[in-house]
C-alpha positions as CSV (number, residue, x, y, z in Angstrom):
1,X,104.8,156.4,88.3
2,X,106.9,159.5,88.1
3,X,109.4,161.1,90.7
4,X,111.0,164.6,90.6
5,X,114.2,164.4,88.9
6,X,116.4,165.5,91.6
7,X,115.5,163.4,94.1
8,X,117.3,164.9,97.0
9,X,117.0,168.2,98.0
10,X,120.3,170.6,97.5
11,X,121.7,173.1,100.2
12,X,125.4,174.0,100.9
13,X,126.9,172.2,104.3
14,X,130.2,173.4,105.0
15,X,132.7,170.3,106.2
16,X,135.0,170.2,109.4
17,X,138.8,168.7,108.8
18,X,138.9,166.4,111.9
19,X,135.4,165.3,111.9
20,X,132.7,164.0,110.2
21,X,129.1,165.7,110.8
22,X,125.8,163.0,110.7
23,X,124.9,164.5,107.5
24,X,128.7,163.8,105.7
25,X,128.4,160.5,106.9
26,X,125.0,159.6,106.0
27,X,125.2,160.7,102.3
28,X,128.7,158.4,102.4
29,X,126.7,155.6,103.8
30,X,123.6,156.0,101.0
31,X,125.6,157.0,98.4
32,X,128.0,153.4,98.9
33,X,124.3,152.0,99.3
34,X,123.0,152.9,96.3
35,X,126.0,151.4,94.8
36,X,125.3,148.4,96.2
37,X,121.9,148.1,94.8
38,X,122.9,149.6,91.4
39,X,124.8,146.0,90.6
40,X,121.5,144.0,91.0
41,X,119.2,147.0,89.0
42,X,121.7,147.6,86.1
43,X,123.4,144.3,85.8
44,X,127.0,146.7,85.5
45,X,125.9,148.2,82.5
46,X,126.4,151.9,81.7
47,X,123.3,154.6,82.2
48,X,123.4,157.9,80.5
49,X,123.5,160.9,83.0
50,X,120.7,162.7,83.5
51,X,118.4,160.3,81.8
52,X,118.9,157.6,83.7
53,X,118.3,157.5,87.4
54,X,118.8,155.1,90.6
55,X,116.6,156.1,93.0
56,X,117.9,155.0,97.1
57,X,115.1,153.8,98.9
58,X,115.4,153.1,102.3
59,X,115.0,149.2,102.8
60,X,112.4,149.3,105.5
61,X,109.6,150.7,102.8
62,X,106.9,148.2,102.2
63,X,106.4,147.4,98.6
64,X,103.0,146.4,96.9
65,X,101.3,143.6,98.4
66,X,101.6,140.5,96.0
67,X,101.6,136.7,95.3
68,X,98.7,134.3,94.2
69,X,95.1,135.0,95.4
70,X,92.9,132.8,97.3
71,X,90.2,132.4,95.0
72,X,86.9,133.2,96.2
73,X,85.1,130.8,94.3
74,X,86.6,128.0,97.3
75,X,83.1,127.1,98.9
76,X,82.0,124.9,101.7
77,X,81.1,121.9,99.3
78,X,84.4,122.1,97.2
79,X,85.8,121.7,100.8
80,X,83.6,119.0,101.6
81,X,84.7,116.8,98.8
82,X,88.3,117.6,99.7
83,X,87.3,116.7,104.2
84,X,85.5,113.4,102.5
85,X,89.1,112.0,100.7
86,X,90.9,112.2,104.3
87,X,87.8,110.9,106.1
88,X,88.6,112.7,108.8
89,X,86.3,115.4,111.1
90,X,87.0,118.7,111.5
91,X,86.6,118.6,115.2
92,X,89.5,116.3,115.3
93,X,91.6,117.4,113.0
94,X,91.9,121.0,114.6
95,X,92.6,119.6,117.8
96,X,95.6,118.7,116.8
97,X,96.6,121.3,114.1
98,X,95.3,124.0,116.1
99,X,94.7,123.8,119.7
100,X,93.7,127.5,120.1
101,X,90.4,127.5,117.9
102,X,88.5,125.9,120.6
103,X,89.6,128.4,123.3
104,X,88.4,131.1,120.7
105,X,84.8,128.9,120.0
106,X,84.6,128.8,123.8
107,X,85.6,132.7,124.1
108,X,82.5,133.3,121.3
109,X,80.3,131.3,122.9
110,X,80.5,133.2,126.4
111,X,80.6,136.9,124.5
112,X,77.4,135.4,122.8
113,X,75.7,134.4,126.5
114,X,77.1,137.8,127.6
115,X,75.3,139.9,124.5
116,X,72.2,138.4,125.1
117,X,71.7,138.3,128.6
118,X,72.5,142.3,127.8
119,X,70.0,142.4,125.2
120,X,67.8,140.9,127.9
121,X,67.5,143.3,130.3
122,X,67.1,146.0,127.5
123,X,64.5,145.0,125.6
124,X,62.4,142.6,127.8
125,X,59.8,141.3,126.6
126,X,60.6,142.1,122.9
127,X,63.9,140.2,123.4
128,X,62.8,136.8,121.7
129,X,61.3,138.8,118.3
130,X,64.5,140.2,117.9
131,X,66.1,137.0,118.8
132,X,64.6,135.2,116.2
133,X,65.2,137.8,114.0
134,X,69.3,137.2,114.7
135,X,69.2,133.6,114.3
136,X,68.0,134.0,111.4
137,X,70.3,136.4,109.8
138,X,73.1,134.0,111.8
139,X,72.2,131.1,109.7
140,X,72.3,132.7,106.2
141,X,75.5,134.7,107.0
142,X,77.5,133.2,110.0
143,X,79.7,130.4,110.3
144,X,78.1,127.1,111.7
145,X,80.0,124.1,113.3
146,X,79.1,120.9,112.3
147,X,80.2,117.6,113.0
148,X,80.8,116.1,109.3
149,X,84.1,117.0,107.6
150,X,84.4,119.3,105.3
151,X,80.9,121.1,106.0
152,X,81.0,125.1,107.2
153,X,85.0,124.6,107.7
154,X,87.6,127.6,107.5
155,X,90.0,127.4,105.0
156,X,93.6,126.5,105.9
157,X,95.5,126.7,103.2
158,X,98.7,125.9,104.3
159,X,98.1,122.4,106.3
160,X,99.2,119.1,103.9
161,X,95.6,117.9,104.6
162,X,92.7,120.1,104.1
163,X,94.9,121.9,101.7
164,X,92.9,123.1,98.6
165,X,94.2,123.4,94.9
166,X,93.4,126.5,93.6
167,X,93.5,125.5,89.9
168,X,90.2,123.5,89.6
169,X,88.6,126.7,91.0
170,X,89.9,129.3,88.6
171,X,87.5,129.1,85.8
172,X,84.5,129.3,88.3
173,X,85.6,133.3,88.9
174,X,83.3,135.6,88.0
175,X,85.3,138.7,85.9
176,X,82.7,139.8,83.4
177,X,82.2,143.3,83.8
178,X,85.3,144.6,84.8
179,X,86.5,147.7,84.5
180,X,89.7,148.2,86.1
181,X,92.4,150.4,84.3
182,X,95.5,150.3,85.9
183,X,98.1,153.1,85.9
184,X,100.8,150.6,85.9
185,X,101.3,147.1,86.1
186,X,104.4,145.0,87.4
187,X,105.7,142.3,85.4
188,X,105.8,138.5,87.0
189,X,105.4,140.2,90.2
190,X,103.2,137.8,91.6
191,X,105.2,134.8,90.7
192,X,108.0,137.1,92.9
193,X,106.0,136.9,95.9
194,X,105.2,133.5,95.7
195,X,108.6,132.3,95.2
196,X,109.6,134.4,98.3
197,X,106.5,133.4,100.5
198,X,106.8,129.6,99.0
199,X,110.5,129.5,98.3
200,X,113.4,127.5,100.5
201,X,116.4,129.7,99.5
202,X,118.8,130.4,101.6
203,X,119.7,133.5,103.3
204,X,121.8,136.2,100.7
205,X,124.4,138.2,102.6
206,X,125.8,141.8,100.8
207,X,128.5,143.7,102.2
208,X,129.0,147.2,101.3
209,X,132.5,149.0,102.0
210,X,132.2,153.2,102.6
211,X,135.7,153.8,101.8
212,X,137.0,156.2,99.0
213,X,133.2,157.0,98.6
214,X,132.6,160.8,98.2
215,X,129.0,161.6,99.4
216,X,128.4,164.1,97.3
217,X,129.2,162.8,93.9
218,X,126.1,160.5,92.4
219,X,127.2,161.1,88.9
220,X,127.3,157.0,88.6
221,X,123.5,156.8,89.5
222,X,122.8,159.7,86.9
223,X,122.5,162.9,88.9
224,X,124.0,166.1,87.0
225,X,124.4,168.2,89.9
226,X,126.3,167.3,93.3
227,X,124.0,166.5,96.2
228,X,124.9,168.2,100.1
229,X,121.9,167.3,102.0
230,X,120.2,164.0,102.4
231,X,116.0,165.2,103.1
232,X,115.5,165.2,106.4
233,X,116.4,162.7,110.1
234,X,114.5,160.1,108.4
235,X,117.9,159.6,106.2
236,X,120.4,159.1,109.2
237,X,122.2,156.6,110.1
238,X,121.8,157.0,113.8
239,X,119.3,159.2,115.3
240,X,116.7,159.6,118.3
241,X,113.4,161.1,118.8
242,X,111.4,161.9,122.2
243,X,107.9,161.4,123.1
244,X,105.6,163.5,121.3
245,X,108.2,165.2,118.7
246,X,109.0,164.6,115.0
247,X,112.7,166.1,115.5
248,X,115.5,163.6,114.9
249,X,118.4,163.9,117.5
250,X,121.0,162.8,115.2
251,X,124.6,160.8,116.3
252,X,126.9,163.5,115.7
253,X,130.1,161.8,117.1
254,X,131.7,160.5,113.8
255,X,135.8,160.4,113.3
256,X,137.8,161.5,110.4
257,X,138.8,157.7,109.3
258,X,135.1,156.7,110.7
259,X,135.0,155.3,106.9
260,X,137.4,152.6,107.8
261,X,135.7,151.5,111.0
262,X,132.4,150.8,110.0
263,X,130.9,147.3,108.2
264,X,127.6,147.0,106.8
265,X,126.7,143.8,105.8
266,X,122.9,143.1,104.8
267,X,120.9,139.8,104.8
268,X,117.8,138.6,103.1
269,X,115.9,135.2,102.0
270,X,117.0,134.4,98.8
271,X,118.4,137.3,96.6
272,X,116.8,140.7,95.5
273,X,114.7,140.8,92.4
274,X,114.5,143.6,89.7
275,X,110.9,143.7,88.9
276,X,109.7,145.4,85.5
277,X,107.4,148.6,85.6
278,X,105.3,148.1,82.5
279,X,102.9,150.9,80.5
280,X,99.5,150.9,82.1
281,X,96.1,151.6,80.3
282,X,96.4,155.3,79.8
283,X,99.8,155.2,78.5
284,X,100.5,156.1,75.0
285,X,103.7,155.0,73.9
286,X,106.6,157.4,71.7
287,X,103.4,160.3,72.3
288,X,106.9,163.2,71.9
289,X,107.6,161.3,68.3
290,X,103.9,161.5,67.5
291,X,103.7,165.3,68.5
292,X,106.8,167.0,69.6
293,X,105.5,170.4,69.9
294,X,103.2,171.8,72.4
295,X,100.1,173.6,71.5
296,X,100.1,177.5,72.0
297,X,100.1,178.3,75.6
298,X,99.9,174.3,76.3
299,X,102.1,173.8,79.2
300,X,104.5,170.3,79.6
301,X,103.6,168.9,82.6
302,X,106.3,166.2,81.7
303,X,109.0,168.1,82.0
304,X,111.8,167.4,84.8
305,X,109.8,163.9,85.5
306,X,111.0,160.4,85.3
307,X,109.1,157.1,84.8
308,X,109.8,154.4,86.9
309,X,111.0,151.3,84.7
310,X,112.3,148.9,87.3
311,X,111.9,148.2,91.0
312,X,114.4,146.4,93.0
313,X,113.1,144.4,95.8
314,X,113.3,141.7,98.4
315,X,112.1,139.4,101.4
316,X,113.2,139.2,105.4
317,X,115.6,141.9,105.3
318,X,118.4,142.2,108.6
319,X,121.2,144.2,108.9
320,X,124.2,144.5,110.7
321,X,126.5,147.3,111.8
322,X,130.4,146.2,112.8
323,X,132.6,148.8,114.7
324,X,135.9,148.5,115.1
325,X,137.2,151.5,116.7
326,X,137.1,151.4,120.3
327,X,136.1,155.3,120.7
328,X,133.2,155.0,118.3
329,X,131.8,152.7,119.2
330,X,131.7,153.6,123.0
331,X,130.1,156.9,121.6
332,X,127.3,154.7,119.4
333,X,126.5,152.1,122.4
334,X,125.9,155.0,124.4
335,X,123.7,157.0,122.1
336,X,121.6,154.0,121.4
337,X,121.2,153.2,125.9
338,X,120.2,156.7,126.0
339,X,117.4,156.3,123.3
340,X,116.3,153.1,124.7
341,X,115.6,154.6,128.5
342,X,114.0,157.2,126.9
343,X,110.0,157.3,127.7
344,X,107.9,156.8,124.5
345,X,111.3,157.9,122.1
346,X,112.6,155.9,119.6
347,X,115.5,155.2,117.6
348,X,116.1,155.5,113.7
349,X,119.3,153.1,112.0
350,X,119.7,153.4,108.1
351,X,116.3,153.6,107.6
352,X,115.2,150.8,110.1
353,X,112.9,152.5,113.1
354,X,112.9,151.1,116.7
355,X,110.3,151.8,119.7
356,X,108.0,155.3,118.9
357,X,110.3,156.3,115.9
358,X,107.7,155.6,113.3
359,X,110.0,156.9,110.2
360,X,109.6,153.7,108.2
361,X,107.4,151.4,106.7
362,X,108.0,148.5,109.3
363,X,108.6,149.5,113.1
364,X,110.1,147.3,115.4
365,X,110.3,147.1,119.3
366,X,112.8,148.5,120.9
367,X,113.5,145.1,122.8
368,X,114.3,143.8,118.9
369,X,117.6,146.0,118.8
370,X,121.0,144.2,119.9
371,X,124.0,145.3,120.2
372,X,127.4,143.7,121.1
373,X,130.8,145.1,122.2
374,X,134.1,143.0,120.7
375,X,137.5,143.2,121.9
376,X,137.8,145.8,118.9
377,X,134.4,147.6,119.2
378,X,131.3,146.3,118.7
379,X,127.9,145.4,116.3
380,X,124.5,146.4,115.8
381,X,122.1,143.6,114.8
382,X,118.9,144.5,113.2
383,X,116.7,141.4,112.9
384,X,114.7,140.3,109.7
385,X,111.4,142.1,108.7
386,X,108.5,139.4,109.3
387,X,107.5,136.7,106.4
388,X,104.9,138.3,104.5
389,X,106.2,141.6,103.3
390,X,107.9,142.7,100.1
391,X,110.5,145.6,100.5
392,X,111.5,147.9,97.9
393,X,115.5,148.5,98.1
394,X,115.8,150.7,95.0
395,X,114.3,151.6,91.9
396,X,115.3,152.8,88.2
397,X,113.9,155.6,86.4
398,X,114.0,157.2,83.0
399,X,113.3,161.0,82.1
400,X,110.5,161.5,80.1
């Protein structure tokens, strides 16, 4: 995996004395963010400039699906012997472990009467060879009910009976033959997602502070030159869009001292994990040592890239956004009513998208947004990202 070195794109912005434009303020807000996240992916140690990189991801990006696979070797007869210990039947059990199967048997049944009547009054009197025909593919292929337990019964993997182990069905896999190659791989990456998905930890809070942070100076994440222009609305911290338009209206109401008014604080389950980015099968490792010059006319299509060597990441992510200047955050409480009566628009908040903003990864209703006014000013309250999901909050690079 391989990124441009300069990640963010470079154009001159002049700056105001007695206010703050969206753009100032949202490279202060990444920029303290990345500084955040640069504790958890370098433990506090030093990186060399412009060799090492932290890249800022915003924290609404889905990462690679992960955790242990079902096994497909789990058939009818392995759950069968499992039904058979519990003694009890199927019928019973989902009645009371889940009550809405039967309205969905019922709801198949009638869609079935309804196809075939339909088929019926097509066909006529070739109906019943095609018919038969169906039935017979249903039998090999489909699903069929039965009253002893364990026999032609869904899996639920999660319920304390019924549940199946998967380790007596590993070695019946069937992997000869395969010829996967993978560009990279991620170390103990599934036993990440399973301790997320199966984990009880408790909820981590971080808070972030945005004062003394200059914007433009990401020396300490291992950028050479100074950045003055985040890439786009996508990178805002409070912007709108309208039905049927990409353009980003962007808050643009940000005080001089706005630094000492605003609070992030960020919530997940558990706390983030720095997961390694290993070689994959085509890599050859120390290939410059080997042969450090180029062949004549040989161009290197590795220079100015980096390889990604870690990614940070982490489960049921919320945020919230404290004000505490009265001004402000009549300003912000407005911008956000405004987006929310707006037809089909949406709202973006560091990174996080709301109604028909689709910038990020994960989307959420615009119902799911709260905010708050205090005697002081007021909060934003982002809710977690749904169990299931792995988001990427950073990652660390090296140049090639």
């Amino acid at each position: 995996m391989s990124f441009s070195r300069y990640f963010v794109q470079l154009l001159l912005v002049p700056a105001t004395a007695l206010a703050i434009t969206s753009e100032e303020a949202s490279l202060i807000a990444w920029k303290a963010y990345g500084k955040l996240i640069q504790q958890y992916i370098t433990a506090n140690a030093p990186i060399t400039q412009g060799t090492d990189f932290i890249y800022v991801v915003p924290p609404t990006s889905q990462f690679i699906r992960g955790g242990t696979p079902c096994p497909e070797s789990v058939t009818n007869f392995e759950l069968y012997e499992v039904a058979q210990y519990f003694n009890q039947s199927f019928q019973s059990w989902v009645a009371d472990n889940d009550p809405q199967y039967a309205n969905y048997e019922a709801a198949q049944i009638n869609a079935d009467a309804t196809y075939n009547n339909y088929l019926l009054s097509i066909y006529g009197s070739k109906y019943e060879l095609l018919q038969q025909q169906r039935t017979n593919i249903n039998n090999k292929a489909q699903q069929e009910l039965g009253p002893f337990p364990g026999y032609n019964m869904p899996v639920y993997p999660s319920s304390p009976n019924y549940a199946v182990s998967i380790k007596p069905f590993v070695k019946n896999e069937i992997n000869d033959f395969v010829a996967y190659r993978p560009a990279y791989t991620l170390g103990g990456y599934e036993n990440t997602c399973d301790a997320y998905f199966q984990g009880t930890a408790g909820i981590t809070t971080l808070q972030w502070s945005l004062k003394n942070v200059d914007g433009h100076d990401w020396s300490s994440l291992g950028y050479t030159k100074r950045v003055t222009k985040y890439g786009g609305g996508f990178w805002s911290i409070l912007g709108a869009s309208k039905t049927g338009t990409s353009e980003v209206t962007e808050f643009n109401s940000w005080s001089g001292d706005w630094q000492q008014d605003v609070k992030i604080t960020f919530s997940m389950k558990g706390a983030p994990t720095l997961v390694p980015i290993n070689a994959g099968f085509w890599d050859v490792g120390a290939v410059r040592k080997t042969y450090p010059n180029l062949r004549v006319g040989e161009k290197d299509d590795l220079a100015g890239k980096v390889r990604l060597t870690h990614a940070l990441v982490a489960y049921q992510i919320g945020l919230t956004i404290e004000f505490t200047n009265l001004e402000t955050w009549k300003n912000v409480s407005q911008f956000i009513e405004t987006g929310k009566k707006s037809t089909g628009g949406g709202l973006r908040i560091f990174g996080f998208s709301f109604g028909g903003s689709r910038g990020g990864s994960y989307s959420y209703k615009m119902d799911d947004l709260k905010t708050k006014s205090t005697t002081s000013g007021g909060v934003i309250t982002i809710p977690q990202t749904p169990e299931g999901s792995i988001f990427l909050l950073g990652a660390r690079g090296k140049a090639l």
